[in-house]
C-alpha positions as CSV (number, residue, x, y, z in Angstrom):
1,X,0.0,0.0,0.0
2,X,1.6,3.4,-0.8
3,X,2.0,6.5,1.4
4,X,-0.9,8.1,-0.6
5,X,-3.8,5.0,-0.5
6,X,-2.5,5.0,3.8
7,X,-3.5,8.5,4.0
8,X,-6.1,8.2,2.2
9,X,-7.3,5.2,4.2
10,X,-6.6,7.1,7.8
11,X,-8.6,9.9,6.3
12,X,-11.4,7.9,5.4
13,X,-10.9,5.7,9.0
14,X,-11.2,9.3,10.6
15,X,-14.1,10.9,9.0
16,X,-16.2,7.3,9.7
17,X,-15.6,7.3,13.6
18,X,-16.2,11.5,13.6
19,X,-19.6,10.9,11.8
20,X,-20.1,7.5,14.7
21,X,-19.4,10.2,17.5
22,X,-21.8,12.8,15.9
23,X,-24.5,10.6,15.1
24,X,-24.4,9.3,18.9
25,X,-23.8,13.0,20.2
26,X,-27.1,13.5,18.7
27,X,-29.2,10.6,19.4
28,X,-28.0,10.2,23.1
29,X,-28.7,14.5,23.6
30,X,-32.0,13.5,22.0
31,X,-33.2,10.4,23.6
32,X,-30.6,9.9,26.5
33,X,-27.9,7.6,27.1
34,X,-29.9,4.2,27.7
35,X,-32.7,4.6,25.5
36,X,-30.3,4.6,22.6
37,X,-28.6,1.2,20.8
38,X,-25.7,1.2,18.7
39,X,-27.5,-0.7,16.2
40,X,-29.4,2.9,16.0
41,X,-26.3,4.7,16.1
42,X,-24.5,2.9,13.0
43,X,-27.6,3.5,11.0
44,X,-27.7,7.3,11.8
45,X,-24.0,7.6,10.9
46,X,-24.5,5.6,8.1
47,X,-22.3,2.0,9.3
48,X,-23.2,-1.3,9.9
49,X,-23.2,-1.8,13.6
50,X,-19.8,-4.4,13.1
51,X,-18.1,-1.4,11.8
52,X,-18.8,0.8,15.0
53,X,-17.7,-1.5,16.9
54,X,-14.5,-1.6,14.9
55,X,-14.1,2.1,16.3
56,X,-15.8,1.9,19.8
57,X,-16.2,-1.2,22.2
58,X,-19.4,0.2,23.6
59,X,-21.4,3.0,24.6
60,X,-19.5,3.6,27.7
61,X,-16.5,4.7,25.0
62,X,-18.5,6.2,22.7
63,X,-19.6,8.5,25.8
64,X,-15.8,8.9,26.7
65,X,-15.3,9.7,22.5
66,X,-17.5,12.8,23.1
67,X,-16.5,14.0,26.4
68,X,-12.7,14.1,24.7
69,X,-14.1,16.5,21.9
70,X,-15.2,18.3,24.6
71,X,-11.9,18.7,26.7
72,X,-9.9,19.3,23.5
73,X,-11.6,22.0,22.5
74,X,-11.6,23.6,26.3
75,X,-8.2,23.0,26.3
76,X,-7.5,25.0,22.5
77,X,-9.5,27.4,23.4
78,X,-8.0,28.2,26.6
79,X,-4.8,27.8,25.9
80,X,-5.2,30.5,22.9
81,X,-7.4,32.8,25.1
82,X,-4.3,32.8,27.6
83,X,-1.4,33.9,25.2
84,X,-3.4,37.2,24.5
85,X,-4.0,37.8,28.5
86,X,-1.6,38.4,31.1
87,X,-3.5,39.9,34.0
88,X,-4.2,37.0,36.4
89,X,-7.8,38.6,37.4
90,X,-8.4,38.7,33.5
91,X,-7.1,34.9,32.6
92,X,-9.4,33.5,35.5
93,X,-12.4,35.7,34.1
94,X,-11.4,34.3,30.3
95,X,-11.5,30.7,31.5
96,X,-14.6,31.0,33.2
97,X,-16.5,32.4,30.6
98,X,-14.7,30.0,27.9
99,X,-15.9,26.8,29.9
100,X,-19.4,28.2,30.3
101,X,-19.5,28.9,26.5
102,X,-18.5,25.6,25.2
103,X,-20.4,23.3,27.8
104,X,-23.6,25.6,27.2
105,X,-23.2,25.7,23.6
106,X,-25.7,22.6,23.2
107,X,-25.9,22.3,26.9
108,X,-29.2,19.8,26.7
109,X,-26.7,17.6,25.4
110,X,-24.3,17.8,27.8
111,X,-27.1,17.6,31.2
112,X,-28.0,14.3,29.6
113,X,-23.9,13.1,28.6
114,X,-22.9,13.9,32.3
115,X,-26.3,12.5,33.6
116,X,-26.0,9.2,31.7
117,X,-21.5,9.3,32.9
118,X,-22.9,9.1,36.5
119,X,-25.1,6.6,35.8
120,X,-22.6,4.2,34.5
121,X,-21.6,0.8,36.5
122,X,-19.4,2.4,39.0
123,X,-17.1,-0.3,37.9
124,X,-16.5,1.8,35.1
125,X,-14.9,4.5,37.1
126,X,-11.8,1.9,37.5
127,X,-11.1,2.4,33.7
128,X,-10.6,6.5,34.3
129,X,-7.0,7.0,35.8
130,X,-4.5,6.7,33.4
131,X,-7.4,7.0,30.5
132,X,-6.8,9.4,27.7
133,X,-9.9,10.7,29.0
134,X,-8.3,11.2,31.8
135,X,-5.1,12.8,30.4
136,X,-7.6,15.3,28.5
137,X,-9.1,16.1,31.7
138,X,-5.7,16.9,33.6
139,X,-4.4,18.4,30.4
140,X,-7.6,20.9,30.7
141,X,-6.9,21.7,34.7
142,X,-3.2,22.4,33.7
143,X,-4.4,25.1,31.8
144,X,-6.0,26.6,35.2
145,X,-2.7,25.8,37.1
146,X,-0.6,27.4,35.1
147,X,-2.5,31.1,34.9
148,X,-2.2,30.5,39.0
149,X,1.8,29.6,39.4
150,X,2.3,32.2,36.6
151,X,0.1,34.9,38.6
152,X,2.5,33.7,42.1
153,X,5.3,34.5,39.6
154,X,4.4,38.1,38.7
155,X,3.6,38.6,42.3
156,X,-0.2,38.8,41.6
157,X,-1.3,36.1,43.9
158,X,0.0,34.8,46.7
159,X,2.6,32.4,47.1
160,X,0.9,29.9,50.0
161,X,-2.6,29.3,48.3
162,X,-3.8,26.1,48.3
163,X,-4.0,25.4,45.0
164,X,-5.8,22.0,44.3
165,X,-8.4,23.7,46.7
166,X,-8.7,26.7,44.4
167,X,-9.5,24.8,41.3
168,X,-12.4,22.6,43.2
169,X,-14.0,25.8,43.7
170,X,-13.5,27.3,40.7
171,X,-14.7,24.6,38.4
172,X,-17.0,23.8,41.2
173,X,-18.7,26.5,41.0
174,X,-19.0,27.5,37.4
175,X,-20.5,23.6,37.2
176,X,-23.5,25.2,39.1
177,X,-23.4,28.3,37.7
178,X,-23.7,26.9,34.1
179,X,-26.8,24.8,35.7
180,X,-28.5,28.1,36.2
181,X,-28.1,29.7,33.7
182,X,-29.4,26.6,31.2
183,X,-32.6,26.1,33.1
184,X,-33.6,29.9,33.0
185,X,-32.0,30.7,29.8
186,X,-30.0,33.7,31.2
187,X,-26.9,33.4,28.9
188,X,-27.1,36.8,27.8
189,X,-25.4,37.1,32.0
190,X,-22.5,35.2,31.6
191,X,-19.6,37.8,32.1
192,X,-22.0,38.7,35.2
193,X,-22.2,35.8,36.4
194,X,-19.1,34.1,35.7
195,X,-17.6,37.1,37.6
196,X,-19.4,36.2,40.3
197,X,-18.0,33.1,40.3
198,X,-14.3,34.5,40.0
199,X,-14.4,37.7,42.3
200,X,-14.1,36.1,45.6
201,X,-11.9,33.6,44.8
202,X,-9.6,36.3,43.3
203,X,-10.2,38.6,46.8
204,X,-8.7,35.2,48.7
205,X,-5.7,34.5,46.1
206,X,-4.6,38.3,45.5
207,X,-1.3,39.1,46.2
208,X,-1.2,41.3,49.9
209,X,-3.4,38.8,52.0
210,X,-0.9,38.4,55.2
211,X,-0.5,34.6,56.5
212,X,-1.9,36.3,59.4
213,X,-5.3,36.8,58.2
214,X,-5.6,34.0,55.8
215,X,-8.2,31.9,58.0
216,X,-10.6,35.2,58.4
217,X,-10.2,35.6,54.4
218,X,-10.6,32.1,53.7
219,X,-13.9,31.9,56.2
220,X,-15.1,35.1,54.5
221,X,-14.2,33.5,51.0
222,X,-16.1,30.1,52.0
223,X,-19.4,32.3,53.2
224,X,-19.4,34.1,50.2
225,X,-19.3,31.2,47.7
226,X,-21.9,29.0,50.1
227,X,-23.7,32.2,49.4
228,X,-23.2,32.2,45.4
229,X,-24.2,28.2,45.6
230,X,-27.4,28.5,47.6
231,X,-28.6,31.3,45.2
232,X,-27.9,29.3,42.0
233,X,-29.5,26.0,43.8
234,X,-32.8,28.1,44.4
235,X,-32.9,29.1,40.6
236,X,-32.3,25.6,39.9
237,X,-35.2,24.7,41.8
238,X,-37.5,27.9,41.2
């Protein structure tokens, strides 16, 4: 087989399992994860169901197939947004309205993708460390790491914050936030809201805060985010 027919093969190999991953992005945001066969999947993308299976073992990885769209494109996205941003304040206001933006984009979809994730056989979960879903999903968190060592660098934020515990509340809470604004249909607040999202972590994290009076700022930091969380669990319910 020459260099030509191969890449001409992988290119053909390529477009099938994108149009297998499209046709079940679809039918699962449509019908959910369990009502759905891949018998129906192969015939919406247009494949016997032999050949999707060729590409994906099972729904569990055709699920996984999506959600690594999904990271890659965070992780583009983000990693472009940060080489035109410097201010720390401004990078952790770009990825927060980024990753609202491309999880609400069809965001129907992805209620029912993470829905039908949780619901998996836990056994499942033993399959994730180490995944390339996984890698995708560190790869993506990086992105918020590095804004945060780079800010510590320039001064900007201080030096002793917990890190690991910022990002749990960062991505924490635009999780919620993102919740809200779906079941309202309040985009048109985003910046708003993803600000309020960003503000007091950046009042805990900015450079100036004295060891002295971290666990006042962290308490005061905590109540204001329960605060943030409690208001976006009553929209949710309203």
């Amino acid at each position: 087989m020459t260099e030509t027919t191969t890449a001409r093969f992988r290119g053909r190999s390529e477009e099938r399992a994108d149009n297998i991953l499209e046709a079940a992005t679809r039918l699962f945001g449509e019908e959910g994860f369990h009502a759905v066969s891949t018998r129906k999947i192969a015939a919406a993308a247009g494949v016997s169901e032999g050949t999707l299976f060729n590409y994906f073992s099972s729904k569990n990885e055709l699920i996984s197939g999506i959600l690594a769209r999904i990271y890659e494109e965070l992780t583009e996205r983000a990693v472009d947004g940060l080489r035109r941003r410097v201010d720390t304040r401004e990078r952790l206001q770009f990825l927060a309205e980024n990753h609202i933006q491309v999880m609400s984009r069809d965001n129907a979809l992805f209620m029912r993708l993470i829905q039908s994730y949780m619901n998996v056989d836990i056994r499942g979960y033993t399959e994730i460390a180490g995944s390339v879903l996984h890698q995708l999903n560190l790869s993506y968190a990086w992105v918020f790491d590095f804004s945060v060592r780079e800010g510590i660098e320039r001064g900007e934020v201080r030096a002793d914050i917990n890190l690991s515990a910022l990002r749990d509340l960062f991505f924490g809470g635009l999780e919620y936030c993102n919740r809200s604004l779906f079941l309202h249909d309040s985009f048109d607040q985003l910046p708003a809201r993803a600000g309020s999202i960003v503000e007091p972590l950046w009042q805990s994290m900015r450079a100036g805060q004295t060891a002295s009076t971290e666990p006042a700022e962290l308490a005061h930091t905590c109540r204001r985010l329960e605060a943030v969380a409690a208001r976006l669990e009553q929209l949710a319910t309203d």
